[in-house]
N, C-alpha and C positions, 0 to 999 in steps of 0.2 A: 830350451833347444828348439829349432826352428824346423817344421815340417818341412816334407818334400813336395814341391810345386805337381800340381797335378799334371799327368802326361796326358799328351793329344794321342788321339787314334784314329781310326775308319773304319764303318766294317760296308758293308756293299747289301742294299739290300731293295729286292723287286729292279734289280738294276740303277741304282740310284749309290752315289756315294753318299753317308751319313757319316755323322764328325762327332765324337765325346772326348770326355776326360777322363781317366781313372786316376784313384788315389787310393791309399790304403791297401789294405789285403786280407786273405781267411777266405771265409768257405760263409758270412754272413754277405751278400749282395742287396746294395738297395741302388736306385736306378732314379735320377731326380728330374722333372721336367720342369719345365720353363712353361710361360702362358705368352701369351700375343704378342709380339715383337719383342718375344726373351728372346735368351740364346744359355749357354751354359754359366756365363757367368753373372749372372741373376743367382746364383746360389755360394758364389765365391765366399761368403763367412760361414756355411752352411758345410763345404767339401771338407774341411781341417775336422771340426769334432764329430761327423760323422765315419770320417777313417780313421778313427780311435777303434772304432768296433768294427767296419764292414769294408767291404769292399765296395767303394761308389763309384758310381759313374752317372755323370752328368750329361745330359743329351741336348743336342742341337737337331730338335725337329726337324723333319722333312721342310725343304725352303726358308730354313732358320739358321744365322748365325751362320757358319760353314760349311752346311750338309745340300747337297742338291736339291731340288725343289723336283719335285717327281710330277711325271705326266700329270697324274691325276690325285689331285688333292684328295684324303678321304679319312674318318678316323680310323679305316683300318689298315694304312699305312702308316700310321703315329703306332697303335698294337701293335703291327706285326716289326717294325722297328724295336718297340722294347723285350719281345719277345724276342729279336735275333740277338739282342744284348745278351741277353739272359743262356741265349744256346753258349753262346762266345765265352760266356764266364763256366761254362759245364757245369751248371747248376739245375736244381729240380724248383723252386723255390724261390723269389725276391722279394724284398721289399719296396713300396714306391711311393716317392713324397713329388707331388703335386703342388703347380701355383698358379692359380687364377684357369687361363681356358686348360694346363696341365692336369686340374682338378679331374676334368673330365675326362681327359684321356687317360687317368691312373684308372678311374669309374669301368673306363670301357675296357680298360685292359683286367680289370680283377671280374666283370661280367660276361666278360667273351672267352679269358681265358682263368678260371677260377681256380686249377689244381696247382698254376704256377705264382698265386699272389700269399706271399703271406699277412702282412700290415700294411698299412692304405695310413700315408698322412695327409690331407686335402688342407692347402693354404690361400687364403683367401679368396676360398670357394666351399663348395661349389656356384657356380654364378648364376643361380637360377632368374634373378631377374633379370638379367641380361637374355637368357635366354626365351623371357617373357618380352624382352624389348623385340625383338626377332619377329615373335608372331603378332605382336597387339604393340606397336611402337606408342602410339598416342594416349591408349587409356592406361601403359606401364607408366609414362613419364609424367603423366597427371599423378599416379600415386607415390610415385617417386621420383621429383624432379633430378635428384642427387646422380641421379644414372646419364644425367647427360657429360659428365664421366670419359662413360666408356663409348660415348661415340666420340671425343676428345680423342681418344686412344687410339679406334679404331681407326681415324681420319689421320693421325700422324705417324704409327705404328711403319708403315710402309713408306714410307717416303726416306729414301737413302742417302745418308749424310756420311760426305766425304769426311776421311780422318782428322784432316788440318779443322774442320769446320765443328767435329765433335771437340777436338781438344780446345779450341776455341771456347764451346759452350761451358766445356768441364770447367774452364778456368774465371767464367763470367760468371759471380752471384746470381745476378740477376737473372738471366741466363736459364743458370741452374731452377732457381728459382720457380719461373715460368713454366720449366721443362715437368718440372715435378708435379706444380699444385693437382694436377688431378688424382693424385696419386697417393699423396702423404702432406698430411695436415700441416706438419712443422717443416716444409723444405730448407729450413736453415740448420736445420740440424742436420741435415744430410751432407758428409763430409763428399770433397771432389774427387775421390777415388773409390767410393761408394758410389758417387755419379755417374763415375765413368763406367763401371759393372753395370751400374740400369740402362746407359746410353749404348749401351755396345751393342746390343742386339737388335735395335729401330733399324728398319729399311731390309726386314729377311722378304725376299722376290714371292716367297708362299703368304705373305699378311691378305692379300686380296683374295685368293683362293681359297684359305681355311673361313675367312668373315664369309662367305656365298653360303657354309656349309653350315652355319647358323639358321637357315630358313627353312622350315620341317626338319631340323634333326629333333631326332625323339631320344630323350636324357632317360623315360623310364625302365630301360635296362640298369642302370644305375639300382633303381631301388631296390634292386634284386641282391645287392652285397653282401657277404657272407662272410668278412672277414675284417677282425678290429680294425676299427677308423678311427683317426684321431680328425678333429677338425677343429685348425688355429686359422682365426679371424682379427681385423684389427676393431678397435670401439668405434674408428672415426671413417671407416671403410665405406667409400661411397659407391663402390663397382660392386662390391659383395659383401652389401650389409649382416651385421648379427643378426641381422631378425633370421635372413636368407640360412644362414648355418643353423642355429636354432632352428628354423621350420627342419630343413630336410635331417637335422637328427631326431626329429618327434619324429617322422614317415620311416626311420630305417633305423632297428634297430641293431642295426652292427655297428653304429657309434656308439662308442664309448668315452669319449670324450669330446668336450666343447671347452675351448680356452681362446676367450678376445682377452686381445691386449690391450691394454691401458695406452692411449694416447698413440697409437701405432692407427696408421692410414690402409694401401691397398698390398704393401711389400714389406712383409713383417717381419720377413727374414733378413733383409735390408737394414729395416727401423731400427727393429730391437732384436738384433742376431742373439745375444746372449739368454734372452727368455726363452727365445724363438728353439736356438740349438739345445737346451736344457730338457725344454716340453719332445723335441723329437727324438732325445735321444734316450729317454725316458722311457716315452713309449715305446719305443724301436727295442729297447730290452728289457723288456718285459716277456714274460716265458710264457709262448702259446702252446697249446696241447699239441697242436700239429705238427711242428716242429722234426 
């Protein structure tokens, strides 16, 4: 039997319209973000087996996808955005799955607001070397040239491509192809409606204003986490290598888990949804004492 499409909504927040999806229903809430030129459907295989169990809802960041781009850029308009989800659902409690720069803003919202997180899944992140290209660009890309990546990303992220001109790419191999490599090792496997989910969110009007916020933001509130992490990476992840996920679960012990994926690139919920939805839905029920 075929789920029901997830509904659009709004809620209004610092004066700013913001745009999600809901799916599913109950009194479990998890809240999914997107990373750098996402939007919400960057999680489209992800929406269906998580509203088996909870109530999801999928976010278009501030200057993302269809949500307004706010005065001022800041990670505490991405927080205070999941937290007005969280008011809107009348809940004490959510869950939040994280991808790529989302990673951090899941970090910032379980460290800034801790009595409201309960499980942290971080996907192809946390992006700590990224975050080292930021301060020390030349002696990070000497040790990992692979990171020239996410300046690929950074560089095309923001640049807004008409409809006709996306389905255009959707339907070009090649195309596609190109569009991916930085991203995922096999871009041939990447089917064109799976394309069209990654490509929907390039060109959000905040891409320029969140990369400024890269230069002295300080990520060690992060290591202060207090609450089970899961953290899925791909093996062939060139923006947020294993090594990167391994380090920061040796520094923070509220990971509890670490799972790369076998032959999966920087979007592994994308790659391999079916590993990907298994490992979070897994840990998503799992019975915490605080509950």
């Amino acid at each position: 039997m075929s789920r029901p499409e997830p509904t659009r909504h709004d809620v209004v927040v610092d004066g700013r319209r913001v745009a999600y999806v809901q799916a599913g229903a109950g009194e479990r809430v998890c809240v999914l973000v997107h990373g750098l030129g996402g939007c919400w459907r960057h999680w489209a295989a992800t929406i269906p087996a998580l509203a088996r169990t909870h109530r999801v809802l999928a976010v278009d960041l501030p200057g993302f996808g269809d949500s307004e781009k706010p005065q001022v850029s800041s990670m505490g308009n991405a927080v205070a955005v999941i937290d007005a989800l969280r008011e809107r659902c009348g809940v004490e409690r959510i869950d939040v799955v994280g991808h790529s720069m989302g990673t951090l803003v899941a970090c910032e919202v379980a460290a800034r607001l801790p009595h409201t997180v309960d499980r942290i899944v971080l996907a192809g992140g946390p992006i700590t070397s990224v975050l080292a290209l930021f301060d020390a660009p030349i002696t990070t890309l000497r040790r990992d040239p692979g990171l020239v990546n996410f300046l690929v990303e950074a560089a095309t992220a923001g640049l807004p491509l008409p409809s006709s001109i996306q389905e255009l790419i959707v339907r070009t191999p090649w195309a596609r192809k190109l569009a991916l490599a930085p991203y995922v090792p096999r871009p041939d496997d990447i089917s064109p409606e799976t394309f069209g989910h990654f490509l929907a969110g390039v060109g959000g009007p905040g891409t320029l204003s969140t990369l400024r916020q890269g230069f002295g933001y300080d990520f060690t509130a992060a290591l202060t986490l207090t609450r089970p992490t899961l953290l899925i990476g791909g093996e062939l992840d060139r923006i947020a290598p294993a090594a990167d996920l391994r380090g920061f679960a040796a520094d923070n012990p509220a990971v509890q888990q670490v799972e790369v994926l076998s032959g999966a690139g920087h979007l592994p919920m994308l790659e391999k949804p079916d590993e990907f939805n298994l490992l979070v839905t897994e840990f998503l029920s799992t019975d915490t004492e605080s509950r």
